[in-house]
KOLBA-10283 format. One record per atom (N, C-alpha, C): chain; atom name; x, y, z. Coordinates in Angstrom, 3 decimals, padded with zeros to 6 digits, m for minus. Each point is the difference from the previous one (the first is absolute). Layout:
# residues N
(A,CA,(X,Y,Z))
...
# end
This chain:
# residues 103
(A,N,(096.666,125.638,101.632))
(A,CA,(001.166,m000.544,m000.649))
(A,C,(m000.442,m000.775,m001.242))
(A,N,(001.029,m000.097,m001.069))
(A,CA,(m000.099,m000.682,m001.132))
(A,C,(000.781,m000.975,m000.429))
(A,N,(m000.227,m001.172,000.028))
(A,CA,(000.949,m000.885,m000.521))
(A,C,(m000.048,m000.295,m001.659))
(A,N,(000.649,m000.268,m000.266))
(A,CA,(000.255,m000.253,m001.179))
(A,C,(000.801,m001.196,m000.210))
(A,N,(m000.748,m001.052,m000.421))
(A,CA,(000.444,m001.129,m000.616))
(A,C,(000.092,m000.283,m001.391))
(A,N,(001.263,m000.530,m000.201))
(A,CA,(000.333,m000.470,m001.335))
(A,C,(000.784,m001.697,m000.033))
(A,N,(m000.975,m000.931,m001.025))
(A,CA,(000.993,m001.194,000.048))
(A,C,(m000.084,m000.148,m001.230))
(A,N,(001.524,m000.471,m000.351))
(A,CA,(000.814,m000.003,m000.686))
(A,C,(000.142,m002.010,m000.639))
(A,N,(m000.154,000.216,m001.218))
(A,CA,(000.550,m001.410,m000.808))
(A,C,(000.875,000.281,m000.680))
(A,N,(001.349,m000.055,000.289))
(A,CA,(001.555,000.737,m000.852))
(A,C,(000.450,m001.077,m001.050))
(A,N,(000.328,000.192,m000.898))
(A,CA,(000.202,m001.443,m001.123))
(A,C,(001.173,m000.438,000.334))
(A,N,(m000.086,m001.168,m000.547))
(A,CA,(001.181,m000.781,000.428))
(A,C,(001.159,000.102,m000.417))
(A,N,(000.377,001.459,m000.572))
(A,CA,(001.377,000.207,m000.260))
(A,C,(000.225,001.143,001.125))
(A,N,(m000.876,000.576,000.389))
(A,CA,(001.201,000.804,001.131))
(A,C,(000.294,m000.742,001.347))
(A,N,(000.901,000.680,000.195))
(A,CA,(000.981,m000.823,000.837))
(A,C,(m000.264,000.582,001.444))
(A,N,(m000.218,m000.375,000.916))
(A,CA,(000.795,m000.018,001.375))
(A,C,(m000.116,001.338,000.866))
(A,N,(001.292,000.160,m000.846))
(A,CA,(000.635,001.577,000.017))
(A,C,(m001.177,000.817,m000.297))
(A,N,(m000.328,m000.058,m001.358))
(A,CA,(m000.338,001.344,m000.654))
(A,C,(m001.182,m000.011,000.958))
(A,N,(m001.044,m000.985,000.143))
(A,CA,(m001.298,000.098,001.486))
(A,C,(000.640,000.782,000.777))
(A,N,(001.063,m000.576,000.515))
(A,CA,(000.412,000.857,001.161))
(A,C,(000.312,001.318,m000.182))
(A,N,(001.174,000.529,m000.945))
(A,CA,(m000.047,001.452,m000.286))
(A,C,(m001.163,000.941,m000.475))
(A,N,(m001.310,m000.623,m000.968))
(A,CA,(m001.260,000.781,m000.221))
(A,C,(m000.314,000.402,001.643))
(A,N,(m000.237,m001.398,000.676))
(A,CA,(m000.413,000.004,001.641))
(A,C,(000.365,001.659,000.697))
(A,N,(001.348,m000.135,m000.650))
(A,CA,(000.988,001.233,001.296))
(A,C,(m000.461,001.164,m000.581))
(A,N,(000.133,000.013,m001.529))
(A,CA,(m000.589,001.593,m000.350))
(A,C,(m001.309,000.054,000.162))
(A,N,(m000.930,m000.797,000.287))
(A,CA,(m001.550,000.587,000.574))
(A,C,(000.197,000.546,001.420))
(A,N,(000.684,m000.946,000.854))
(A,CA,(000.224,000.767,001.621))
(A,C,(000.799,001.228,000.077))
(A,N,(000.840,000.101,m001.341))
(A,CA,(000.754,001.072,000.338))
(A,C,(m000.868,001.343,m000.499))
(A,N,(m000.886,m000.182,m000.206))
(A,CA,(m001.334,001.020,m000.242))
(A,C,(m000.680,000.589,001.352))
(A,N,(000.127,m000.205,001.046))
(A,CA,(m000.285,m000.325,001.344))
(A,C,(000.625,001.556,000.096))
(A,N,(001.078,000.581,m000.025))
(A,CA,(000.251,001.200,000.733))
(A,C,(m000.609,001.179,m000.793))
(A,N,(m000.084,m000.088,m001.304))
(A,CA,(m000.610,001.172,m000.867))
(A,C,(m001.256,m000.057,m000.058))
(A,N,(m000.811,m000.726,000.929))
(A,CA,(m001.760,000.173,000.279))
(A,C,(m000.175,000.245,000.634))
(A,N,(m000.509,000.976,000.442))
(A,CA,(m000.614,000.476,001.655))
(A,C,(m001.728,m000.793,m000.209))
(A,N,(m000.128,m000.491,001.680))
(A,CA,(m000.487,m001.652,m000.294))
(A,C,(m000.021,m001.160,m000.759))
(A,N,(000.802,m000.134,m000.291))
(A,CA,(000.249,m001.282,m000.548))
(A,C,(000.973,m001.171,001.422))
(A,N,(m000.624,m000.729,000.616))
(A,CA,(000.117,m000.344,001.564))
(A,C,(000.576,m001.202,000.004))
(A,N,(000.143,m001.036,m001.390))
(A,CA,(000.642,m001.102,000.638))
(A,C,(m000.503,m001.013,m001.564))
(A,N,(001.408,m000.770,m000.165))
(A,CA,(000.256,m000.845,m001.142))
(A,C,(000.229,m001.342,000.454))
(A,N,(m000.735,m001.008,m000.106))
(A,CA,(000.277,m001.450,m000.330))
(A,C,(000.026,m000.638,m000.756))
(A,N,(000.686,m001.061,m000.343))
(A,CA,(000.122,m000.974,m001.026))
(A,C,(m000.011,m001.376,000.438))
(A,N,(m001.181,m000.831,m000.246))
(A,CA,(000.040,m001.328,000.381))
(A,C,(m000.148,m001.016,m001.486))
(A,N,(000.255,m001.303,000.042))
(A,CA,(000.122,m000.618,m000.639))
(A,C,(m001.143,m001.291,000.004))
(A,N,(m001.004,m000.412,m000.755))
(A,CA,(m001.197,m000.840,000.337))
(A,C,(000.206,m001.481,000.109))
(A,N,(m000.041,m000.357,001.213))
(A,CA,(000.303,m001.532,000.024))
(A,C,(m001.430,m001.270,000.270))
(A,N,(m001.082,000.840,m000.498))
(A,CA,(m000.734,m000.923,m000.519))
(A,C,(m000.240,m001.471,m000.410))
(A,N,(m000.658,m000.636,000.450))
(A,CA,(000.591,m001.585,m000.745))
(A,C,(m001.378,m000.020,m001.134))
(A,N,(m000.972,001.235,m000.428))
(A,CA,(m000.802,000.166,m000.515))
(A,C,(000.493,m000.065,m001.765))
(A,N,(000.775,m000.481,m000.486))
(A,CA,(000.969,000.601,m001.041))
(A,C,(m001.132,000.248,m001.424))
(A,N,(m001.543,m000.902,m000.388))
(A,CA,(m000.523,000.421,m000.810))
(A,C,(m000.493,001.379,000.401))
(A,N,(m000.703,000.457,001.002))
(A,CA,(000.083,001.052,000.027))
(A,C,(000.253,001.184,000.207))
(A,N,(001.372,m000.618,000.300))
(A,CA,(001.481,001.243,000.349))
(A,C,(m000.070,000.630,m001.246))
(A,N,(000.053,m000.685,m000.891))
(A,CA,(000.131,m000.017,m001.631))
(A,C,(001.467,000.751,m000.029))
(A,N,(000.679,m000.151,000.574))
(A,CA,(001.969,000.039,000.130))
(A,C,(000.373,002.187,000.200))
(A,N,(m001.266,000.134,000.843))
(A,CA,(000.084,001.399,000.665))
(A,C,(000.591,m000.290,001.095))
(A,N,(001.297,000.113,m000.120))
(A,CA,(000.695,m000.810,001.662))
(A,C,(000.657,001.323,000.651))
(A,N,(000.096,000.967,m000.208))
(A,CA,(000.790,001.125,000.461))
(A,C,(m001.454,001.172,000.017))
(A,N,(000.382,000.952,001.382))
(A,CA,(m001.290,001.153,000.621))
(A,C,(000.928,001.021,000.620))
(A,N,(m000.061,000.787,m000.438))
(A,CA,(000.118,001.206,000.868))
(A,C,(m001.158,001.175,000.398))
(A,N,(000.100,000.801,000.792))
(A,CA,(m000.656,000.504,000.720))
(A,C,(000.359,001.706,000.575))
(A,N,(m000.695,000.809,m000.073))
(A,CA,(000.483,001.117,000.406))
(A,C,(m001.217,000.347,000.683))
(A,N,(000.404,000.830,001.132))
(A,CA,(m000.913,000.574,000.993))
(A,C,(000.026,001.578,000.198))
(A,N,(m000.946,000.514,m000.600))
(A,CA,(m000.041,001.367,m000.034))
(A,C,(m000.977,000.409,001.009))
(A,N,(000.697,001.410,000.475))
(A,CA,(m000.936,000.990,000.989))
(A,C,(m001.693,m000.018,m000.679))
(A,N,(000.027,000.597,m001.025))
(A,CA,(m001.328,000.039,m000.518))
(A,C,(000.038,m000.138,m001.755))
(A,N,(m001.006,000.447,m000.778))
(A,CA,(m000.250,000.243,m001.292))
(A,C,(001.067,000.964,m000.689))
(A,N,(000.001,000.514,000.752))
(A,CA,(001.304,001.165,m000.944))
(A,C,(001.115,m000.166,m000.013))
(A,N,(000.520,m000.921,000.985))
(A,CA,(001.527,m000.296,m000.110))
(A,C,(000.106,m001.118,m000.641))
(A,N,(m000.949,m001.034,m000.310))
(A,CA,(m000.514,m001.100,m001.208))
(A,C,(000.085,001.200,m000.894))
(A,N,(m000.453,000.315,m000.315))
(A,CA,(m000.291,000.616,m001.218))
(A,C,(001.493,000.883,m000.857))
(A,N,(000.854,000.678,001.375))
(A,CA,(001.017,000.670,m000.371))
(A,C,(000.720,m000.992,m000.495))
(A,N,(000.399,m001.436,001.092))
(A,CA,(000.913,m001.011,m000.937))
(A,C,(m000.523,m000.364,m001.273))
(A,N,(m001.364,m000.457,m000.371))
(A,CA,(m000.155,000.065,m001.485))
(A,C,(000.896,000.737,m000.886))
(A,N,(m000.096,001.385,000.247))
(A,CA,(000.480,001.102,m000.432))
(A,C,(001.385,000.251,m000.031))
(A,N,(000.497,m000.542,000.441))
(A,CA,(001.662,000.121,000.433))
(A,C,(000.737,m000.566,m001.509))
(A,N,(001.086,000.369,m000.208))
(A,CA,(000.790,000.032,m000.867))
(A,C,(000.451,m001.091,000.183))
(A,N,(000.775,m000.482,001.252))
(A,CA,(000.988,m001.041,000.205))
(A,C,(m000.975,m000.898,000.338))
(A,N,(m001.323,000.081,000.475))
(A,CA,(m001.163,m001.052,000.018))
(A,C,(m000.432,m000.528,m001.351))
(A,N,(000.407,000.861,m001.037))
(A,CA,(m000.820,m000.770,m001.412))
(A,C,(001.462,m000.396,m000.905))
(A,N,(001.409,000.538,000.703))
(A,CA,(000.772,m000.777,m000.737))
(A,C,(000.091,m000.895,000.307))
(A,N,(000.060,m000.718,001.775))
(A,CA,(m000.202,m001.105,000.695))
(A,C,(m001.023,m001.098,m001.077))
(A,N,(m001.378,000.522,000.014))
(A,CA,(m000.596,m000.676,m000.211))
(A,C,(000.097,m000.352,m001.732))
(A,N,(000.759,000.619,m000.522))
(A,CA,(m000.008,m000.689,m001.122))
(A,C,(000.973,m000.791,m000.255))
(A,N,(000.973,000.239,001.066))
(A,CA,(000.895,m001.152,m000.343))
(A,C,(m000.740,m001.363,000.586))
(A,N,(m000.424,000.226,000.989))
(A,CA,(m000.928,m001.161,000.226))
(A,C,(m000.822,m000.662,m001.043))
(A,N,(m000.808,000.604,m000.641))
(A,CA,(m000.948,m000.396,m000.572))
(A,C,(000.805,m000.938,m001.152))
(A,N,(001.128,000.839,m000.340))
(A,CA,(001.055,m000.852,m001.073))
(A,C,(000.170,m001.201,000.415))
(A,N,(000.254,m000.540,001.676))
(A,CA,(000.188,m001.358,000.108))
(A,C,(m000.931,m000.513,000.187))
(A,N,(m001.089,000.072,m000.274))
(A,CA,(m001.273,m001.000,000.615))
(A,C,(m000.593,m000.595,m001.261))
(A,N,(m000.481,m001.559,000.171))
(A,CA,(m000.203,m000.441,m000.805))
(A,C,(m001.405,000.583,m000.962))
(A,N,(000.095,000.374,m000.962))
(A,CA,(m001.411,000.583,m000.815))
(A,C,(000.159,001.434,000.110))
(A,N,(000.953,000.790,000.945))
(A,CA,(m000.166,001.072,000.031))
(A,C,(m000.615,000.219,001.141))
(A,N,(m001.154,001.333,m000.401))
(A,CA,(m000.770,000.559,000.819))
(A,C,(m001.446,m001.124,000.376))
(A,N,(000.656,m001.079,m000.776))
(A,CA,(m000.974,m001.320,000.543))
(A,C,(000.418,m000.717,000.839))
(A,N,(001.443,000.258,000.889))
(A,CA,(000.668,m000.729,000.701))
(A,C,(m000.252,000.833,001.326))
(A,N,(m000.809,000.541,000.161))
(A,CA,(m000.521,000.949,001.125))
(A,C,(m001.244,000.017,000.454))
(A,N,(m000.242,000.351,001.275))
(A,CA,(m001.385,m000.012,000.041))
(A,C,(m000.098,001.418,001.774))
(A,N,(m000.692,000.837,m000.069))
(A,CA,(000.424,000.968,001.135))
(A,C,(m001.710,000.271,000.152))
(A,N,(m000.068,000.176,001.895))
(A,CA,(m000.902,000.313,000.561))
(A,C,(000.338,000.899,000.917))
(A,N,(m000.953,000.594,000.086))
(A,CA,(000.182,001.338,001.072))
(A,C,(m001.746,m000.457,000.924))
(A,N,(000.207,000.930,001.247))
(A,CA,(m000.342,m000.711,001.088))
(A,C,(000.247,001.185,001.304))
(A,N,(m001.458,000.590,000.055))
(A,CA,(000.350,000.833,001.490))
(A,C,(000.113,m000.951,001.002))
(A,N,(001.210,m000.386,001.314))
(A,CA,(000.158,m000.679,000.763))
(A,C,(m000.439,001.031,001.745))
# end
């Protein structure tokens, strides 16, 4: 299995909502992957805050193996997802940070 971690520093203009709706269109990626096994989203409550450095939001996807990682890369509605994401995070593609991880 493959996890895939991503945490997230979103700037301080998106709102609420829009976290939450990016949130729903990554899980809603879940039926058009064969392995793609399971989506979380937690929020970092750290009392570490210098070196949180204000990455307070993680999500997580758990794939069968390498290729169904690899197909969501590949996915259409995976890279429109992710660019709307990337639009809210503070710096951009500097408001991100993603690890992958055979579990």
């Amino acid at each position: 299995m493959i996890r895939h971690l991503v945490t997230l520093k979103f700037a301080a203009t998106t709102t609420e909502e829009e976290r939450q709706s990016i949130m729903d269109d990554l899980a809603a990626l879940q039926p058009r992957i064969d392995g793609f096994l399971d989506f979380q989203v937690r929020r970092n409550i750290s009392p570490e805050t210098p070196v949180v450095r204000g990455f307070l939001d993680m999500f997580w996807v758990d794939f069968a193996d390498e290729a169904a990682r690899d197909a969501y890369l590949e996915d259409s509605e995976h890279k429109k997802a992710g660019a709307r994401l990337v639009a809210s995070l503070e710096g951009g593609v500097d408001g991100l940070f993603v690890y992958d991880f055979e579990a």
